[in-house]
N, CA and C atoms as a LAMMPS dump frame, in Angstrom:
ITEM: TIMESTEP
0
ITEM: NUMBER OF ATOMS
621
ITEM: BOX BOUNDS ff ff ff
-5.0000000000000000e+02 5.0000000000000000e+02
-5.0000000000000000e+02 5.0000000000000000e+02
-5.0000000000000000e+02 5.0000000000000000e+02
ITEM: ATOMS id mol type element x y z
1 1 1 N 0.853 -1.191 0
2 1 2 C 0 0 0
3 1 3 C 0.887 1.239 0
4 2 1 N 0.466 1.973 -1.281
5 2 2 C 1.522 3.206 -0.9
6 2 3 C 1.194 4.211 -0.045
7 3 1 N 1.897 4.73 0.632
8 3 2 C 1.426 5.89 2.282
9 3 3 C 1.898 7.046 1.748
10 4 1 N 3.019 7.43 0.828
11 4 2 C 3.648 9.097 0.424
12 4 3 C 4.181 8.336 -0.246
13 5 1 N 4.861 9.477 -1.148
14 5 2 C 5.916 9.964 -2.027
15 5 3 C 7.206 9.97 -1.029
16 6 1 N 8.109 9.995 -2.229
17 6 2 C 9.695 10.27 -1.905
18 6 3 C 10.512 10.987 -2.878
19 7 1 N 10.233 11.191 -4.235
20 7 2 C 11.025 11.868 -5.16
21 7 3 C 10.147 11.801 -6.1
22 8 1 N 10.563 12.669 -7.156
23 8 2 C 9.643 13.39 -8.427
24 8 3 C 11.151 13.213 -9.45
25 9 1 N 10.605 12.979 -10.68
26 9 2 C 11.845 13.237 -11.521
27 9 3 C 12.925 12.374 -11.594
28 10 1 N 13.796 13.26 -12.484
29 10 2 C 15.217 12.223 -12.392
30 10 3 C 15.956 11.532 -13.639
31 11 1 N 14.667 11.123 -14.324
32 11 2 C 15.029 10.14 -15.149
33 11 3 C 15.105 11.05 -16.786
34 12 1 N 15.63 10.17 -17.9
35 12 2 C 15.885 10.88 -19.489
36 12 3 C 16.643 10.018 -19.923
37 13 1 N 16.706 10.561 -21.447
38 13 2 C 17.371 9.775 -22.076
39 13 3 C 18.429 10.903 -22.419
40 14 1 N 19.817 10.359 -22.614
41 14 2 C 20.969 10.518 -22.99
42 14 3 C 21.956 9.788 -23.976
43 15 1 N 22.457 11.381 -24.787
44 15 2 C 22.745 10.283 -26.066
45 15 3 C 24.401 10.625 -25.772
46 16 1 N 25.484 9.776 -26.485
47 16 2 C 26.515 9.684 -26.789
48 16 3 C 27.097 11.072 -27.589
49 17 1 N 27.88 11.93 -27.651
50 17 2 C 28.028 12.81 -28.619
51 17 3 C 29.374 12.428 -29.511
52 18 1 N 27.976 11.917 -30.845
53 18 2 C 28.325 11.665 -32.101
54 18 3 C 27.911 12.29 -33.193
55 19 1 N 28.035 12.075 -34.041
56 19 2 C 27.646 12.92 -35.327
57 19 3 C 26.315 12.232 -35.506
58 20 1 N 25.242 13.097 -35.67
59 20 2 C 23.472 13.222 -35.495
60 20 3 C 23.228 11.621 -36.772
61 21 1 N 22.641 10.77 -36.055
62 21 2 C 22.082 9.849 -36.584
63 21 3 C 20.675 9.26 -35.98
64 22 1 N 20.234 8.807 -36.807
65 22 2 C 19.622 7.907 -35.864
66 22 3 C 19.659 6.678 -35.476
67 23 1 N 18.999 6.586 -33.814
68 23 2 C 20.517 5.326 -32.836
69 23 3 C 19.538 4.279 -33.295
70 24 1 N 21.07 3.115 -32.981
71 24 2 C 20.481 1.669 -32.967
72 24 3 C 20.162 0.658 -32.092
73 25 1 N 21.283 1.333 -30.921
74 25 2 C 21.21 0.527 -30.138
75 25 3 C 20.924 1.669 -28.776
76 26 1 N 19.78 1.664 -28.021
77 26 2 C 19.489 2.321 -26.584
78 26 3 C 19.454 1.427 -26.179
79 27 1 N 20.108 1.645 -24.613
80 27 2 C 19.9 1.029 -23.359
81 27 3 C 18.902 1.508 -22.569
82 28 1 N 18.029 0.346 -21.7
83 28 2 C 17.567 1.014 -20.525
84 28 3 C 18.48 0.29 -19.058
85 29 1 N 17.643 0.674 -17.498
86 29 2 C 18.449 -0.345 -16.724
87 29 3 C 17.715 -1.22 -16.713
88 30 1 N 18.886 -2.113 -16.217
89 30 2 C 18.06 -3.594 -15.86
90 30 3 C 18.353 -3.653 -14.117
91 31 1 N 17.174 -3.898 -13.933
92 31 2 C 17.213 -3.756 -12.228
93 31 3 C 17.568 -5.875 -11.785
94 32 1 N 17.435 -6.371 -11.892
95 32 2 C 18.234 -7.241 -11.818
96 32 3 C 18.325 -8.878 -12.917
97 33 1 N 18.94 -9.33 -12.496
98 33 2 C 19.238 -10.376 -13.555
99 33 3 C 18.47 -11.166 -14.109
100 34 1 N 17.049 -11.17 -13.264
101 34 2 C 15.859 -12.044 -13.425
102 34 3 C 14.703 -11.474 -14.402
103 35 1 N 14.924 -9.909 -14.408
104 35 2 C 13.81 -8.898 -15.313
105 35 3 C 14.595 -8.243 -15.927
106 36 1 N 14.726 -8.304 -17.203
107 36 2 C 15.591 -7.993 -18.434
108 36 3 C 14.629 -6.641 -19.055
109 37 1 N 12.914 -7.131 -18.542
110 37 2 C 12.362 -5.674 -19.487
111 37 3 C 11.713 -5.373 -18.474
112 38 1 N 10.566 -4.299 -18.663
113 38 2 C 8.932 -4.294 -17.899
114 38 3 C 9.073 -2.791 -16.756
115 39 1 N 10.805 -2.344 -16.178
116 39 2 C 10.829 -1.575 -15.338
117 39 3 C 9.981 -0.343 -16.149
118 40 1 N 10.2 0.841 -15.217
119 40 2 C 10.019 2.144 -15.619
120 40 3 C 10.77 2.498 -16.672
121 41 1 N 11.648 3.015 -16.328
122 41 2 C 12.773 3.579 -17.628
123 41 3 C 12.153 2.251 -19.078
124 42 1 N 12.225 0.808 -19.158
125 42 2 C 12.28 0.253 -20.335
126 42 3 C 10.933 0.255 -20.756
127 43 1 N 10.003 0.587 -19.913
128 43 2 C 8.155 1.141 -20.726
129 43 3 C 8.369 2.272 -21.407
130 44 1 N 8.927 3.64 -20.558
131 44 2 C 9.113 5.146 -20.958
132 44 3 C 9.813 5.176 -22.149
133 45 1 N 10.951 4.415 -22.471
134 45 2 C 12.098 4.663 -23.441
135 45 3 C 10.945 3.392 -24.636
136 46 1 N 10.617 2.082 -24.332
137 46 2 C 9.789 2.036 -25.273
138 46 3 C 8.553 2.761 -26.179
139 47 1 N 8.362 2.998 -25.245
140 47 2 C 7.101 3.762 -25.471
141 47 3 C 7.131 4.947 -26.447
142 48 1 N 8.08 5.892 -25.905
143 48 2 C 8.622 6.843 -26.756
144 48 3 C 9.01 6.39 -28.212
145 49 1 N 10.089 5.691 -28.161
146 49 2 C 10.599 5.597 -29.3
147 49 3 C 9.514 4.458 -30.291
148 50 1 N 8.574 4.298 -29.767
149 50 2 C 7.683 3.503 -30.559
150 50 3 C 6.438 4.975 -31.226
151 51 1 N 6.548 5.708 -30.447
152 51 2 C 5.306 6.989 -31.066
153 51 3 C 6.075 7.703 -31.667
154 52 1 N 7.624 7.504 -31.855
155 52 2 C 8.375 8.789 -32.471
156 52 3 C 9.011 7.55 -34.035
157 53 1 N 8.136 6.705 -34.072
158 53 2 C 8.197 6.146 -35.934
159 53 3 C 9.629 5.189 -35.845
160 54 1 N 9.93 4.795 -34.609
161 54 2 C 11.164 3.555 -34.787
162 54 3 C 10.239 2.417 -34.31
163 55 1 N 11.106 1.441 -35.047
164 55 2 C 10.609 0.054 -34.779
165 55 3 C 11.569 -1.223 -34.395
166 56 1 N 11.406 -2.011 -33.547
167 56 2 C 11.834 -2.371 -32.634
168 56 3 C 13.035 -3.334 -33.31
169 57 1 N 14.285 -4.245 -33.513
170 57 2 C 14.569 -4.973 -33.745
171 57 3 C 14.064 -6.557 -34.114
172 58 1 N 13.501 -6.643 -32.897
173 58 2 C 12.223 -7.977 -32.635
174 58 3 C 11.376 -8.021 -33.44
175 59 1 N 11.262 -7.118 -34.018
176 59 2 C 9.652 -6.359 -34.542
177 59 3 C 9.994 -6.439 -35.949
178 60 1 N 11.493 -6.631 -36.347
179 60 2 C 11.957 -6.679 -38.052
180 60 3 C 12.818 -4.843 -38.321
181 61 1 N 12.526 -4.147 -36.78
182 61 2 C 13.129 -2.465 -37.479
183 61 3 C 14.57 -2.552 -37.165
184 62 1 N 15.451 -1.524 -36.783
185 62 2 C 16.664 -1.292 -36.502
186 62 3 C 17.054 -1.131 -35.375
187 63 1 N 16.154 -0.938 -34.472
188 63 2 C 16.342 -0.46 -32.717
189 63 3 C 16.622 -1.604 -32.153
190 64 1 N 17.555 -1.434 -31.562
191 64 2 C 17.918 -2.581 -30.168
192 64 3 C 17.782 -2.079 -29.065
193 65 1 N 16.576 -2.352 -27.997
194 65 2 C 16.828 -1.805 -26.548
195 65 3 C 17.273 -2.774 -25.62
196 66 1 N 18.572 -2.394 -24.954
197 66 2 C 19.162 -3.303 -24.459
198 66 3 C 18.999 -3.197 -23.435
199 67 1 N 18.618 -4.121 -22.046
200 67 2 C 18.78 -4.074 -20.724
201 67 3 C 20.378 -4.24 -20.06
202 68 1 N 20.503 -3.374 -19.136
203 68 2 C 22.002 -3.342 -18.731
204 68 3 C 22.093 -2.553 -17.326
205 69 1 N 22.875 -3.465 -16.576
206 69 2 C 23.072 -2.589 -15.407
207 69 3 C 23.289 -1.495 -15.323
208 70 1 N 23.491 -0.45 -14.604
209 70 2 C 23.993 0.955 -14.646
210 70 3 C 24.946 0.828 -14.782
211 71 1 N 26.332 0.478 -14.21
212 71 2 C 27.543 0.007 -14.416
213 71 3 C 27.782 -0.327 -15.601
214 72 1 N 27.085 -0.732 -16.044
215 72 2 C 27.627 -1.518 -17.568
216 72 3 C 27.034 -0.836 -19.032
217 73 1 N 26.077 0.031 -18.236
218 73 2 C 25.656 0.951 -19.117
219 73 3 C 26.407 2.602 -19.403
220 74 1 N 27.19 2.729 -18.451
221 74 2 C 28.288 3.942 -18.239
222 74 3 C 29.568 2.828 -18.993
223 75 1 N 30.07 2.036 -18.34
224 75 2 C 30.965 1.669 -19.246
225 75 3 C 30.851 1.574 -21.087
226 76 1 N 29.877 0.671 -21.466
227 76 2 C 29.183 0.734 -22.937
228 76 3 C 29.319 2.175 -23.81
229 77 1 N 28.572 3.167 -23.068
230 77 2 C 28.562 4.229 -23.079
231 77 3 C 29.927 4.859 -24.01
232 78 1 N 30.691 4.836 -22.808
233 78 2 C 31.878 5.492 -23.049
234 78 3 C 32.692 4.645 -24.211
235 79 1 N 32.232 3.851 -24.483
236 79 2 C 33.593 2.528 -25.316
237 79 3 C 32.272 2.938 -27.009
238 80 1 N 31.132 3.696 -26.733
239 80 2 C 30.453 3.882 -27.855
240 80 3 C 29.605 2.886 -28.46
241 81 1 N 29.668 1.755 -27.585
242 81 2 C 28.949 0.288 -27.674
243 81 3 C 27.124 0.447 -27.958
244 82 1 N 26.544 2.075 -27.36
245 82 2 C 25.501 2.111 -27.357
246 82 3 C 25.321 3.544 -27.914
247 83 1 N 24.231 3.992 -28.782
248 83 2 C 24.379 5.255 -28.61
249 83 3 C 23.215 5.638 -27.496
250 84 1 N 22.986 5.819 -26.795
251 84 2 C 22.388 6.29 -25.743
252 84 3 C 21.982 5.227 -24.408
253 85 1 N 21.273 6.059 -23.685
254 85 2 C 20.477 5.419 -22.95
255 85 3 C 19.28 5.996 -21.728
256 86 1 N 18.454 5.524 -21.697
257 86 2 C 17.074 5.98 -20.887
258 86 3 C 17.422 5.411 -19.504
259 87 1 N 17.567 6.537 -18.251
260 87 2 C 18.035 6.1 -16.954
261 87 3 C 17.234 6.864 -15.968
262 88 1 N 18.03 6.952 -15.346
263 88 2 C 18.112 7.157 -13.654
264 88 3 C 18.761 8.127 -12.997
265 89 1 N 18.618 9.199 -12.438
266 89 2 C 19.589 9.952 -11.914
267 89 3 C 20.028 8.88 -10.449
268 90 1 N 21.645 8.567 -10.062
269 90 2 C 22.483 9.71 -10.837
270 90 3 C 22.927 9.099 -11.878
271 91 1 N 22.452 8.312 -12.65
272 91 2 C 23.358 7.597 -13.636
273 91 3 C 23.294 8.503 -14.836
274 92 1 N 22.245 9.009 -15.242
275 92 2 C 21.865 10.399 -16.214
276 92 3 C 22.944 11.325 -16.318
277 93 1 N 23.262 11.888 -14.822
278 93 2 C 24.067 12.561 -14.612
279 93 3 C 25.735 12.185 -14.924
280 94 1 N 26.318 10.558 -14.052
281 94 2 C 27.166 10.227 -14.505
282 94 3 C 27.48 9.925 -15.862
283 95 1 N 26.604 9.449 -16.825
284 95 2 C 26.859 9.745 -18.198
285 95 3 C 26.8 10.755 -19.288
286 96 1 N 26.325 11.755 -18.548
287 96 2 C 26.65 13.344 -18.879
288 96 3 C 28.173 13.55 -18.794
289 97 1 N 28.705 13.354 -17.244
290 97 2 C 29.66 14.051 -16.449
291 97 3 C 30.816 13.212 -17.263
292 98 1 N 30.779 12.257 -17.061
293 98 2 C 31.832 10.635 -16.992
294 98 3 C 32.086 10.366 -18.425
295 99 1 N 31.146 10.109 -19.092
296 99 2 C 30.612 9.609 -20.207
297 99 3 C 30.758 10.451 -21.623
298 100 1 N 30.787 11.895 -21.192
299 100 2 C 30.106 13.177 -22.514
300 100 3 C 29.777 12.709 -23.575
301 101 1 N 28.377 12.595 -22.382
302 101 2 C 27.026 12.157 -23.092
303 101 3 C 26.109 14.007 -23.027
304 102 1 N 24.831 13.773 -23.798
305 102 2 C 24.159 14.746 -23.263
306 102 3 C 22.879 14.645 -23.202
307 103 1 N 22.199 14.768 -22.841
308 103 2 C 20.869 15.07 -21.893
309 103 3 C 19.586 15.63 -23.556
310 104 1 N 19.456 14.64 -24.098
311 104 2 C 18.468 14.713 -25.351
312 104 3 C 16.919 14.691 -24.541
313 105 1 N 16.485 14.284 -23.086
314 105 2 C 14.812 14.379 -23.149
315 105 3 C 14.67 14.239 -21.823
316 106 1 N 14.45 15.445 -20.995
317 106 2 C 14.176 15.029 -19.833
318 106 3 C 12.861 14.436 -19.268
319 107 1 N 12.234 13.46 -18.899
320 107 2 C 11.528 13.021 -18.729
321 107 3 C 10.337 13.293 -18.253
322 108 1 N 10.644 15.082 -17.631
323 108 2 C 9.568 15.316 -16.327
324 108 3 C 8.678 16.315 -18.348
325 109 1 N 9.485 16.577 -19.117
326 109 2 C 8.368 17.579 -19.909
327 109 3 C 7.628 16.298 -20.606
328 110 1 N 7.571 15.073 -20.133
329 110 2 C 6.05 14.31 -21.262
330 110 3 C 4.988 14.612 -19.956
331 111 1 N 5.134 14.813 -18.633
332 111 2 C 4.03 14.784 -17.747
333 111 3 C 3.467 16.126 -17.354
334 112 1 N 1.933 16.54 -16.92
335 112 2 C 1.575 17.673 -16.681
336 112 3 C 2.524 18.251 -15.346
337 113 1 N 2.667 19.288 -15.838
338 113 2 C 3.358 20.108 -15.099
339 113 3 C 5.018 19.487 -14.409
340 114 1 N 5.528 18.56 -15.389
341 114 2 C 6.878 18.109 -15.241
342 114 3 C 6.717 17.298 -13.774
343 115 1 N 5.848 16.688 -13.232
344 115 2 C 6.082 15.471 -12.28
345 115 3 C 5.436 14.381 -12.587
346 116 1 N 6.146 13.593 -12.227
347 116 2 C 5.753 12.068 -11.978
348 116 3 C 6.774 11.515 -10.762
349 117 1 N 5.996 10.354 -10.291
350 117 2 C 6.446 9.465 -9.514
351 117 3 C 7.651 8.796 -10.182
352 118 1 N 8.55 8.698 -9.179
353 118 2 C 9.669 8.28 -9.104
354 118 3 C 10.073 7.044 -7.896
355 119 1 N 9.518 7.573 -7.103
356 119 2 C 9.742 6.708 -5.9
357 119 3 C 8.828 7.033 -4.563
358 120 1 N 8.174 5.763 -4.239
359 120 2 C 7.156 5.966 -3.079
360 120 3 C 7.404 5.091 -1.762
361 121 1 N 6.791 5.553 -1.132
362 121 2 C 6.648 4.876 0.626
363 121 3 C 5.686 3.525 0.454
364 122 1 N 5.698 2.126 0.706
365 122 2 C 5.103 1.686 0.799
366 122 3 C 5.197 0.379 2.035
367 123 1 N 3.899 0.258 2.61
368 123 2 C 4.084 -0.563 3.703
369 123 3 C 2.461 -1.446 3.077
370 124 1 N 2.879 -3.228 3.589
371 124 2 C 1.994 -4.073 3.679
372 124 3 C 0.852 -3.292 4.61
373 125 1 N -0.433 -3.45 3.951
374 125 2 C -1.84 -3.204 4.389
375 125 3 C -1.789 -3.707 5.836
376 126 1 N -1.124 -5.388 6.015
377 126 2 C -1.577 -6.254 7.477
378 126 3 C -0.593 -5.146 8.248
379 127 1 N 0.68 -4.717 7.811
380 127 2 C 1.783 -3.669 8.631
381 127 3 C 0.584 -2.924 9.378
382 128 1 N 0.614 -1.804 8.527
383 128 2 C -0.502 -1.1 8.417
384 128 3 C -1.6 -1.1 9.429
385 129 1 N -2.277 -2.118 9.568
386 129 2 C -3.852 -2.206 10.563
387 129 3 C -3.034 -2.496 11.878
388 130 1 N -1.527 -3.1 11.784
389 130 2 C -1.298 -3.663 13.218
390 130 3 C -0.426 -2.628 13.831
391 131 1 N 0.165 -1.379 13.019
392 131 2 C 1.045 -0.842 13.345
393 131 3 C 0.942 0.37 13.151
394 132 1 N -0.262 1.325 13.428
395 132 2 C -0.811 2.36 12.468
396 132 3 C 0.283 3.935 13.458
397 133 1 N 0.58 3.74 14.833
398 133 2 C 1.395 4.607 15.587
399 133 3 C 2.516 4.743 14.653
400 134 1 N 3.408 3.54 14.598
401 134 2 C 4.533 3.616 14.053
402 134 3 C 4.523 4.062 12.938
403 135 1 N 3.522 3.723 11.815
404 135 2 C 3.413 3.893 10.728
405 135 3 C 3.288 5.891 10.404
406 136 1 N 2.391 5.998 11.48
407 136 2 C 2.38 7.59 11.363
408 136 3 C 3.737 8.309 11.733
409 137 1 N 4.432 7.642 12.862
410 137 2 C 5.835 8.382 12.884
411 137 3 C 6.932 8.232 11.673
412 138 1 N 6.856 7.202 11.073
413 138 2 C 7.436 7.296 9.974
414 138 3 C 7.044 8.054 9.089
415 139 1 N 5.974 8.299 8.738
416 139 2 C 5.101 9.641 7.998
417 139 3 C 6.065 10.793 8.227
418 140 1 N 5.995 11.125 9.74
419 140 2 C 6.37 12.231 10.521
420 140 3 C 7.627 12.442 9.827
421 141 1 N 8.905 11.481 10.158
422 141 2 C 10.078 11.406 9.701
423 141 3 C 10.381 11.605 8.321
424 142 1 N 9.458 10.808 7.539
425 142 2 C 9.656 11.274 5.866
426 142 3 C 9.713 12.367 5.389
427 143 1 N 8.135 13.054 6.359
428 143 2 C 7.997 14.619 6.27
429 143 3 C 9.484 15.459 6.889
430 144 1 N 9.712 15.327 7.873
431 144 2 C 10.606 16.145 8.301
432 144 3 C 12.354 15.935 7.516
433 145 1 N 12.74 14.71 7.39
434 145 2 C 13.679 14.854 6.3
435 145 3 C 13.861 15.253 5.15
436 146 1 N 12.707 15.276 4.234
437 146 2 C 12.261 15.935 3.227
438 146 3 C 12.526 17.551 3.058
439 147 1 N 11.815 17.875 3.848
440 147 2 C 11.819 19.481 4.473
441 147 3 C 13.317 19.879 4.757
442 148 1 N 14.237 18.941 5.63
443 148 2 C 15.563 19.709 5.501
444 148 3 C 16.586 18.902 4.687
445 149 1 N 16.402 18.226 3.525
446 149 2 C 16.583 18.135 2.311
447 149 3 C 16.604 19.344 1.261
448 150 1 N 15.134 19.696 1.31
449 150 2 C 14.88 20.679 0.8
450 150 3 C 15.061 22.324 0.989
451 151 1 N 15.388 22.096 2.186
452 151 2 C 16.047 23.703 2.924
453 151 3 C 17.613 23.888 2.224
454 152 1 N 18.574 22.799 2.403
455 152 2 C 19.905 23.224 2.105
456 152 3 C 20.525 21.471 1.235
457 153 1 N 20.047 21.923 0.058
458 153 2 C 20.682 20.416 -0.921
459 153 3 C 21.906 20.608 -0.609
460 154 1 N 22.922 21.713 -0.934
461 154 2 C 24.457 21.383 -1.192
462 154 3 C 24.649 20.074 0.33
463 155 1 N 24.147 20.379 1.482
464 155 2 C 24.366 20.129 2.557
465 155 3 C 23.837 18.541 2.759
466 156 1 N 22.946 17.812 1.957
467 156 2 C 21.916 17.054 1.811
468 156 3 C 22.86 16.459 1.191
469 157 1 N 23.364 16.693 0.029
470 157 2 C 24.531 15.793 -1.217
471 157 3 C 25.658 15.374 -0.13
472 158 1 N 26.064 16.614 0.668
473 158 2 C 27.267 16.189 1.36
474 158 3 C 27.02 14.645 1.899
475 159 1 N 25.953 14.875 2.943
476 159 2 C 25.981 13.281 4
477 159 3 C 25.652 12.167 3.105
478 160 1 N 24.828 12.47 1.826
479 160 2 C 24.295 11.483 0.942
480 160 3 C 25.631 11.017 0.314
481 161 1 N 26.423 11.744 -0.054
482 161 2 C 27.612 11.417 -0.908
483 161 3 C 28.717 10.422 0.243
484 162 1 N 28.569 10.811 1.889
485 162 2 C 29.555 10.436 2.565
486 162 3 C 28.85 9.154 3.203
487 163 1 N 27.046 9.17 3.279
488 163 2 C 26.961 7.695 3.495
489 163 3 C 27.447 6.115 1.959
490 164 1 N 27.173 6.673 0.638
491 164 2 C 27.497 6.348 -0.386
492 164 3 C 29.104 5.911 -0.249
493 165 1 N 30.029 6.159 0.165
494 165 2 C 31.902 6.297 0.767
495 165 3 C 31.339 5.25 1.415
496 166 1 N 30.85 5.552 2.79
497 166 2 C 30.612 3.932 3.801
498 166 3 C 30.192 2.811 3.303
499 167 1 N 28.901 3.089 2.448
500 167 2 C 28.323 1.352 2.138
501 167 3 C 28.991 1.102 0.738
502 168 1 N 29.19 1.828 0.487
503 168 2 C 30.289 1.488 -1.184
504 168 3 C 31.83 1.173 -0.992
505 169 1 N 32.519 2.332 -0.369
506 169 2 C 33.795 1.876 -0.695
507 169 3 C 34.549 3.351 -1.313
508 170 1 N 33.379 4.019 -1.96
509 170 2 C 33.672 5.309 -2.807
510 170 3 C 32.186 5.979 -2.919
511 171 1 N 33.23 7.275 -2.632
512 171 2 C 32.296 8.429 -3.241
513 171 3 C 31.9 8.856 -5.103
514 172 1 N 30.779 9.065 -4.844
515 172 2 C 30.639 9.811 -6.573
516 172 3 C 31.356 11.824 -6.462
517 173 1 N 31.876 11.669 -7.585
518 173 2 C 32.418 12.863 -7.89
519 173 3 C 31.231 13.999 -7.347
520 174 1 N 31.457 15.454 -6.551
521 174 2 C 30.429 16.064 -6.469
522 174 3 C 29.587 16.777 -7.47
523 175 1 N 30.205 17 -8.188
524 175 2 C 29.658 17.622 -9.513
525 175 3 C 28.435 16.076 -9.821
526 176 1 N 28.731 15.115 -9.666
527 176 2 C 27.441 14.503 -10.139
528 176 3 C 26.71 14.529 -9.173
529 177 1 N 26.72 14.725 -8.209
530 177 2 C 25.929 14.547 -7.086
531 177 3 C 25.009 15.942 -6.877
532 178 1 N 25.559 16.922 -7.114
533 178 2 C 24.977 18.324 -7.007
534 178 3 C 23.719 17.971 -8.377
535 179 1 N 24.409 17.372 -9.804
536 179 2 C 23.653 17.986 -10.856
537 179 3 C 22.3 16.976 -10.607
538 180 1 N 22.404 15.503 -9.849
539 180 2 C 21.884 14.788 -10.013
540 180 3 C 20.734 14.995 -8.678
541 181 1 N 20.885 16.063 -7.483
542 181 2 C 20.022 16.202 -6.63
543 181 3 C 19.412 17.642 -6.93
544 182 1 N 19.683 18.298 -7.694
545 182 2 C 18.833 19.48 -8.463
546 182 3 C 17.422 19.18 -9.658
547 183 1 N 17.797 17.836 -10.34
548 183 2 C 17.144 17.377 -10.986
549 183 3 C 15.924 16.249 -10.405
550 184 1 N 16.256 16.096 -8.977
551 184 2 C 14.959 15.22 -8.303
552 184 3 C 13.87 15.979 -7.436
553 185 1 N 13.136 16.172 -7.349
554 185 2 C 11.953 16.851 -6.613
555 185 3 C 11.807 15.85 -5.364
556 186 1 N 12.266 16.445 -4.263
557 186 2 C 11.864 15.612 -2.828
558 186 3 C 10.415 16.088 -2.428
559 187 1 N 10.227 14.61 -1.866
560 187 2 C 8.544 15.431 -1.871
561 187 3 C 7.289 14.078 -1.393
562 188 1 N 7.028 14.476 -0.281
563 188 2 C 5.975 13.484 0.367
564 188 3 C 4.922 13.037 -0.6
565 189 1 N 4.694 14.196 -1.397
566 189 2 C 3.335 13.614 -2.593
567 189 3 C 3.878 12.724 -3.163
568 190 1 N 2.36 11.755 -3.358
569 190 2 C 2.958 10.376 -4.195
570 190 3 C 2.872 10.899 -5.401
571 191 1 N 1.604 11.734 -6.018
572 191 2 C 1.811 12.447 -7.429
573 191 3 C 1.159 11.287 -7.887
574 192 1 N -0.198 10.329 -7.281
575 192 2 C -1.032 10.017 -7.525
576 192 3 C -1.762 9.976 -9.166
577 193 1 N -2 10.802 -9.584
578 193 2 C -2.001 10.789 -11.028
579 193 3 C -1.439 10.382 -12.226
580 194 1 N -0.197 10.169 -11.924
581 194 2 C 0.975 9.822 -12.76
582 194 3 C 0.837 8.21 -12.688
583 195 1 N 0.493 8.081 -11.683
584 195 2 C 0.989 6.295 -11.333
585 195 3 C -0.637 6.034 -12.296
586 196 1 N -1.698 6.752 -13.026
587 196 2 C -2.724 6.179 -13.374
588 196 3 C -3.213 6.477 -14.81
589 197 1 N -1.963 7.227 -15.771
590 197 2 C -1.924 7.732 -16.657
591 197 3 C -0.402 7.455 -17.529
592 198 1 N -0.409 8.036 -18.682
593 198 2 C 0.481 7.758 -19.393
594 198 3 C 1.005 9.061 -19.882
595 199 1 N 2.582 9.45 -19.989
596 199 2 C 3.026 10.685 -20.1
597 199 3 C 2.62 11.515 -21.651
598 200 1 N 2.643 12.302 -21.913
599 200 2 C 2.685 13.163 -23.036
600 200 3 C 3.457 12.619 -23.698
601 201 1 N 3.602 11.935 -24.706
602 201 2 C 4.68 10.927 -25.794
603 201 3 C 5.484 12.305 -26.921
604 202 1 N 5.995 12.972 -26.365
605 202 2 C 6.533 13.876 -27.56
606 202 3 C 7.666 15.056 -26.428
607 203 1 N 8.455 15.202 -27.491
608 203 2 C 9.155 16.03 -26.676
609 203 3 C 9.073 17.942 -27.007
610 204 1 N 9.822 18.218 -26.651
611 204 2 C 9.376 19.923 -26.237
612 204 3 C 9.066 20.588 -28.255
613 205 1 N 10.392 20.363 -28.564
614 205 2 C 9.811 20.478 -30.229
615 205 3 C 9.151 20.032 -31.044
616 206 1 N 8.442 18.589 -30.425
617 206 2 C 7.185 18.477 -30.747
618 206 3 C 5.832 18.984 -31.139
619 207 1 N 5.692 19.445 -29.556
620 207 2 C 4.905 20.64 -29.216
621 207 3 C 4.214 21.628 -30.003
């Protein structure tokens, strides 16, 4: 059951900078080894490139959308293995930064007023009926981290970047970390609407 929101935004596609063609091979991520298609990013990046007159490989056209870890999609990237790919901040960002790649469609202009769900709160219903105190203080907490998230990001990237050092091993460069927490909307709303609709299929020169 979802209870709030947690982030808005984030996601786009990014192309390789090459001389203007049209690509053959996009990546999306693959969230793990068992689901190759079906996430967010590989509906959005299908979807698109199916209303913008490409046709799929499978399908008999020229497009290959490839599932690939993030890792392996920044590496690819850079070696030119792909020309683009439909992600995730910060991986958007790291293949901007890392990669010089660039930022062809940000994701938030197919939805009204540039939000959609990105990421939500969710707790089991049985949680829920047996645990409704706790459940509200966590509310409380979401709300209040949010809020000083949103008061001072540079300050927000810092601890985010230095818990990232502890459970990793390494920090991300700050420059990705700044570009990649400017581009997410923190935010208790689940943005309800989005999760029940389908984005605007065209991009700004569309229009």
């Amino acid at each position: 059951m979802i209870i709030a929101g947690c982030a808005s935004g984030g996601s786009g596609l990014v192309y390789a900078r090459m001389p203007a063609s049209r690509p053959r091979r996009i990546s999306t991520t693959r969230l793990s080894p068992r689901r190759n298609i079906g996430n967010t990013q590989d509906v959005a990046a299908r979807t698109w490139f199916r209303e913008h007159g490409y046709k799929f490989k499978e399908k008999g056209g020229s497009l290959t959308v490839l599932p690939l870890s993030n890792p392996d999609q920044l590496t690819m990237f850079r070696k030119k293995e792909i020309h683009g790919a439909w992600t995730v901040e910060p991986w958007v960002s790291r293949l901007e930064l890392e990669g010089d790649g660039e930022l062809f469609l940000d994701e938030k202009k197919l939805w009204p007023e540039g939000r959609y769900v990105t990421t939500h709160l969710v707790v089991r219903r049985e949680f829920l009926a047996g645990n409704p105190k706790l459940v509200k203080k966590l509310l409380e907490a979401l709300v209040e981290v949010t809020q000083q998230i949103n008061a001072d990001k540079p300050a927000a990237a810092r601890v985010l970047n230095e818990e990232l050092k502890k459970e990793t091993g390494k920090a991300m460069p700050d420059a990705v970390i700044a570009r990649a927490m400017e581009r997410v909307e923190f935010t208790w709303d689940p943005i309800a609407t989005s999760l029940r609709s389908q984005p605007r299929l065209h991009t700004k020169s569309d229009s």
